[in-house]
C-alpha positions as a Markdown table, in Angstrom:
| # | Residue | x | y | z |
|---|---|---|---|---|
| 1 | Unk | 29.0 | -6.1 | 14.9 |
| 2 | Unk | 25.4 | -7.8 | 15.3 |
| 3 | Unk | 22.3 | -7.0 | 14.2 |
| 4 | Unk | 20.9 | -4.2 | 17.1 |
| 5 | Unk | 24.4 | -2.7 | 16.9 |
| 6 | Unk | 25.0 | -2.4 | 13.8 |
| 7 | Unk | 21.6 | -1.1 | 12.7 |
| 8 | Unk | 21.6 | 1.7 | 15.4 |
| 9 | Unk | 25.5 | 2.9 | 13.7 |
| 10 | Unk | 23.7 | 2.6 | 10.5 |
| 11 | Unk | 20.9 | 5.0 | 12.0 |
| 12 | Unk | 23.4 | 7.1 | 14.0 |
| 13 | Unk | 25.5 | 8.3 | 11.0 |
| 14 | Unk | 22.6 | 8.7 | 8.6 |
| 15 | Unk | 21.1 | 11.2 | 11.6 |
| 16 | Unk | 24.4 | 13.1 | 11.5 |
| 17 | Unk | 24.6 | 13.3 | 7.5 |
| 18 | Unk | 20.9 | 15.1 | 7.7 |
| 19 | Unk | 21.9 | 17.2 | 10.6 |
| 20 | Unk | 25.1 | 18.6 | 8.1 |
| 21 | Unk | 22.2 | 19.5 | 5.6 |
| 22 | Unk | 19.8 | 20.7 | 7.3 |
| 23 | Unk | 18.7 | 24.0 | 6.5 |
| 24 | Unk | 20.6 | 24.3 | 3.5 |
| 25 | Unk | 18.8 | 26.1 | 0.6 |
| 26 | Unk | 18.8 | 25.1 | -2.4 |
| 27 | Unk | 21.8 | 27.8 | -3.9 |
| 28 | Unk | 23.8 | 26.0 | -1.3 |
| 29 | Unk | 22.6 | 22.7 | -2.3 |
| 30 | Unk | 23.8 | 22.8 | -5.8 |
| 31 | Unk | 26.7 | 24.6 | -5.6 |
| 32 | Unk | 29.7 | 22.8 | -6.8 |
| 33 | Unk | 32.4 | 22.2 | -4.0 |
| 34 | Unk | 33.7 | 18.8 | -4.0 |
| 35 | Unk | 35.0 | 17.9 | -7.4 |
| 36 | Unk | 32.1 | 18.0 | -9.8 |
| 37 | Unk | 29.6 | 18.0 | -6.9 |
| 38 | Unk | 27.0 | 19.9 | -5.0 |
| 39 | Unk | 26.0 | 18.5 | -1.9 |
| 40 | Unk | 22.5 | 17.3 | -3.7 |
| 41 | Unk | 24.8 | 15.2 | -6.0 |
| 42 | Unk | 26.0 | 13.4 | -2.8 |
| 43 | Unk | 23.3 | 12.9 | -1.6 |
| 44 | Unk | 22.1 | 11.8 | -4.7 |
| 45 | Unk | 24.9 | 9.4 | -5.1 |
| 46 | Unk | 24.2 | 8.0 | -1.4 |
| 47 | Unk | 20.4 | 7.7 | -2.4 |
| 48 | Unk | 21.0 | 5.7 | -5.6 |
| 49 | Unk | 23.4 | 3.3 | -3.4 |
| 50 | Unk | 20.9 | 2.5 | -0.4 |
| 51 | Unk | 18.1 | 1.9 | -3.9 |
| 52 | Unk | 20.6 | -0.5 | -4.9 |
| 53 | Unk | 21.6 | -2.0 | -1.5 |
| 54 | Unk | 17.9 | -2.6 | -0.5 |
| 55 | Unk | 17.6 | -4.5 | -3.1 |
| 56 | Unk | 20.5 | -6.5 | -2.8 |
| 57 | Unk | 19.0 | -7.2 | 1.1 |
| 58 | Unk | 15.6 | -8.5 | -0.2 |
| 59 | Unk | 17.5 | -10.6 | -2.7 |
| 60 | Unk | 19.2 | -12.0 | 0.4 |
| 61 | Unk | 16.3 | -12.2 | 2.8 |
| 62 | Unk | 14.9 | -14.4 | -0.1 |
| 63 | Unk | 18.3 | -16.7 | -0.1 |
| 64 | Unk | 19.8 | -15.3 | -3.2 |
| 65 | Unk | 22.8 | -13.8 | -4.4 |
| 66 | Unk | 22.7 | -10.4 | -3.0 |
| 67 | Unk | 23.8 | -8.7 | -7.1 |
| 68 | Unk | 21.8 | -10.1 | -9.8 |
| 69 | Unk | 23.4 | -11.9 | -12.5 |
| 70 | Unk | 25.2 | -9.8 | -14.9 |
| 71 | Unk | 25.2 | -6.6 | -12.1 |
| 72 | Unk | 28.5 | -5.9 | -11.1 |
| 73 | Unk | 28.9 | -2.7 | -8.5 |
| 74 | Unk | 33.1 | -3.0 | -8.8 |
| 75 | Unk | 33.1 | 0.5 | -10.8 |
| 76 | Unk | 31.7 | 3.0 | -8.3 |
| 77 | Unk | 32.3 | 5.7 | -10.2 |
| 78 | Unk | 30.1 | 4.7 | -13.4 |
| 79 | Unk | 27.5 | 3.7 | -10.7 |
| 80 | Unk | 28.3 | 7.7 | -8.8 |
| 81 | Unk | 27.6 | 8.8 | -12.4 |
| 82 | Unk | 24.6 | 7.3 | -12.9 |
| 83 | Unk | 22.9 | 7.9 | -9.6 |
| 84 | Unk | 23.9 | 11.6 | -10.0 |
| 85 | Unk | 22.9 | 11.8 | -13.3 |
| 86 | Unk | 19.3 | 10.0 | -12.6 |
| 87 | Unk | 18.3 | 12.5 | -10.2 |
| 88 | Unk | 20.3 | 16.1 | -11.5 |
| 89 | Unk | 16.9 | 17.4 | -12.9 |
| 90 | Unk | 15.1 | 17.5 | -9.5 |
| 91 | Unk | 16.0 | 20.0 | -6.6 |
| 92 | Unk | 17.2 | 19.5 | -3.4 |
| 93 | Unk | 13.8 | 19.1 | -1.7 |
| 94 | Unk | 13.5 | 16.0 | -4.0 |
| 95 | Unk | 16.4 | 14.8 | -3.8 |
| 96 | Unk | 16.7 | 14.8 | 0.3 |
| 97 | Unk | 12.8 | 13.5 | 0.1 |
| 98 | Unk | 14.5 | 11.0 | -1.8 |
| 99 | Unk | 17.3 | 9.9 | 0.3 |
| 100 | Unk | 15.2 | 9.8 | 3.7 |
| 101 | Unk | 12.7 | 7.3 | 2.1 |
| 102 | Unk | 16.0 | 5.1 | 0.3 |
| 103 | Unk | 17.1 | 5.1 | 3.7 |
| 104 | Unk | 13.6 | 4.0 | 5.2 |
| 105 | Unk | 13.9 | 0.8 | 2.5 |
| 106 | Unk | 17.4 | 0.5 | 3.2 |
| 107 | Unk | 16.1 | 0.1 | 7.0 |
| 108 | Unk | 13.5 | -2.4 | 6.3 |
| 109 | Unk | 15.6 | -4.1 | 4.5 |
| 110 | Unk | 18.4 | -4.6 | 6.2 |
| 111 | Unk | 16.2 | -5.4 | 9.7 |
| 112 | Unk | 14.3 | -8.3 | 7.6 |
| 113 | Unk | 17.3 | -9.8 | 7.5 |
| 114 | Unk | 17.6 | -12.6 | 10.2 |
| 115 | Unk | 20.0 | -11.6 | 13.3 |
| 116 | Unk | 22.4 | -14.2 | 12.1 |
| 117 | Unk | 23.2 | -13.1 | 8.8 |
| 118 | Unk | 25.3 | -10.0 | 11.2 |
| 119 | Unk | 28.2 | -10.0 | 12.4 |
| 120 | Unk | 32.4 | -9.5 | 11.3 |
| 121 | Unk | 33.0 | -10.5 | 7.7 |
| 122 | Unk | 29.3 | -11.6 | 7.2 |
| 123 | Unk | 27.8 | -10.1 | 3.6 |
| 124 | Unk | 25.4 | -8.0 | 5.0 |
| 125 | Unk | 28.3 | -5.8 | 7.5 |
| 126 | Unk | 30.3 | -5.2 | 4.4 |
| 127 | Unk | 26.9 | -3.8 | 2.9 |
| 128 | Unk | 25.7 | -1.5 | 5.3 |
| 129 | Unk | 29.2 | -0.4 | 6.0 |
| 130 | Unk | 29.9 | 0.5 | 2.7 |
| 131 | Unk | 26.7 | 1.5 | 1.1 |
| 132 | Unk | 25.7 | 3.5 | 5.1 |
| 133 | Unk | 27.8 | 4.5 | 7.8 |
| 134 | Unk | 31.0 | 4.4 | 6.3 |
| 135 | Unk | 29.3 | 5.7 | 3.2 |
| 136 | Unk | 27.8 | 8.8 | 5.3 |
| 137 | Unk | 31.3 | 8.8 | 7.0 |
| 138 | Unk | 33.1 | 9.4 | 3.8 |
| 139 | Unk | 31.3 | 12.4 | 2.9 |
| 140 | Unk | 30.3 | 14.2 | 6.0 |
| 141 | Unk | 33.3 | 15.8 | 6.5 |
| 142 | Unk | 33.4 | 17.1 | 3.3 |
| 143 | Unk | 29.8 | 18.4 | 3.7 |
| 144 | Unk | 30.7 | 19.7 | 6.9 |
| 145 | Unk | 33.9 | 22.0 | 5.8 |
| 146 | Unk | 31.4 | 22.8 | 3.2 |
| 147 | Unk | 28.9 | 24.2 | 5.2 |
| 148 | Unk | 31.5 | 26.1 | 7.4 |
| 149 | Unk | 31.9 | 28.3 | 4.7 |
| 150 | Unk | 28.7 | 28.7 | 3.5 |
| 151 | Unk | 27.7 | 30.3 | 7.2 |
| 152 | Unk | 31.3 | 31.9 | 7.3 |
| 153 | Unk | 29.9 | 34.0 | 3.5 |
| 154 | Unk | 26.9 | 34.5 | 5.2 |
């Protein structure tokens, strides 16, 4: 995909994750449902990744390596457990406040980035695929069955 397309996916599918959310309190929020997880600890998880994502754009808008020397993101799951962990004190007001202005960074970043550093197999597809839309994706549908039954209890 290029630039304009794949930004607007990017924006598309992080629209739809907040629409699944929306108007969830904070009892619903926290509620574990999928594994150890509460939809704020995926969000939280999602936030932490488009922190560390943005970063790795402005490291490559500056024509470096995109992870820093001795980083290595291979082990999701320690990084899942981190990110969660980071943010498990705050609320879900903080924590969706949170992801709305990762994903503004993650925007900025990723738009900095010159229209030919897009398109299949390039560095910067494989990040916004993986770290946004197919991250949002992955967990929507969860989120959504989720919800489902929330309103269904209701």
């Amino acid at each position: 995909m290029d630039k304009e397309t794949t930004l607007q996916t990017v924006q598309t599918e992080f629209g739809r994750l907040l629409a699944a959310v929306d108007g969830l309190d904070e009892r619903a929020m926290s509620r574990v449902f999928y594994g150890s997880w509460g939809v704020k600890d995926i969000l939280a998880h999602i936030a932490g990744w488009q922190h560390a994502m943005s970063a790795s754009m402005e490291r490559m808008a500056r024509g470096e390596r995109p992870t820093p020397e001795g980083v290595d993101y291979n082990d999701a799951d320690a990084w899942n457990a981190k990110f969660t962990a980071a943010m498990a004190p705050q609320n879900a007001t903080t924590i969706v406040a949170d992801l709305k202005q990762s994903f503004a960074n993650y925007m900025r970043a990723a738009k900095a980035l010159p229209d030919d550093r897009f398109g299949e197999g390039k560095t910067i597809n494989r990040i916004l695929e993986a770290s946004g839309y197919g991250h949002y994706r992955e967990h929507l549908p969860a989120i959504e069955e989720y919800r489902a039954t929330v309103a269904a209890a209701a």
